[in-house]
C-alpha positions in Angstrom: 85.8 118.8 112.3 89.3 119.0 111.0 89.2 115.0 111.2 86.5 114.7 108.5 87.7 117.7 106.4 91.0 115.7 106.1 89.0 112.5 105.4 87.0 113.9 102.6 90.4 116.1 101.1 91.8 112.6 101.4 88.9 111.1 99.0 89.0 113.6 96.9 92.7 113.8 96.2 92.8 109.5 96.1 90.0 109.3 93.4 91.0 112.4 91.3 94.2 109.4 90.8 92.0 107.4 90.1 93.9 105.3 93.4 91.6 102.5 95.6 92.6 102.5 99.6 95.1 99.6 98.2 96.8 101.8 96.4 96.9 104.6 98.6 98.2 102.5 101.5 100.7 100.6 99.8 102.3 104.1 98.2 102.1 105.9 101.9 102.9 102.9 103.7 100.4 102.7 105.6 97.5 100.2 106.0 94.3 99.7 104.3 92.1 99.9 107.7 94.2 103.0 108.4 93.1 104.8 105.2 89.8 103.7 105.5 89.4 105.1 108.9 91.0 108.3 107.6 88.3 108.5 105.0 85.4 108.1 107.0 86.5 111.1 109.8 86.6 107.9 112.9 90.4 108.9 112.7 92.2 111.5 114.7 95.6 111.1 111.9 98.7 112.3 113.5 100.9 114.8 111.9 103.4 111.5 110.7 100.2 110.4 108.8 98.9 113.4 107.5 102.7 114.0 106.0 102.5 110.3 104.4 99.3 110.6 102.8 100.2 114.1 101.3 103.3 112.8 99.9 101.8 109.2 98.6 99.3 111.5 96.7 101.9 114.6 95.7 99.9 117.5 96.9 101.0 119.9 99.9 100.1 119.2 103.5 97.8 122.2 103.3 95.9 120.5 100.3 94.4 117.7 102.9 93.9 120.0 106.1 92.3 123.3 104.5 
């Protein structure tokens, strides 16, 4: 499912920073429980989310969703 591909991308990208969720959410602006549920594939992340993350953790959108 594209959900948990983007969850595990998401990981990937966060701990290759060497980033926790805190981080990730306070430099995307978005909340911890949102990143969390990102992580784990329970999210469905909209476009708007999928943008922040992938700028929060400068890699291309295409980095998190292939």
């Amino acid at each position: 499912m594209l959900s948990t591909t983007i969850g595990v991308n998401v990981r990937m990208n966060r701990l290759e920073l060497g980033w926790s969720q805190e981080r990730l959410a306070f430099a995307s602006g978005l909340c911890v429980r949102t990143i969390s549920a990102v992580e784990c594939g329970t999210a469905n992340p909209t476009s708007d989310v999928i943008e922040s993350l992938a700028w929060a953790l400068g890699v291309p959108v295409s980095r998190l969703v292939g």
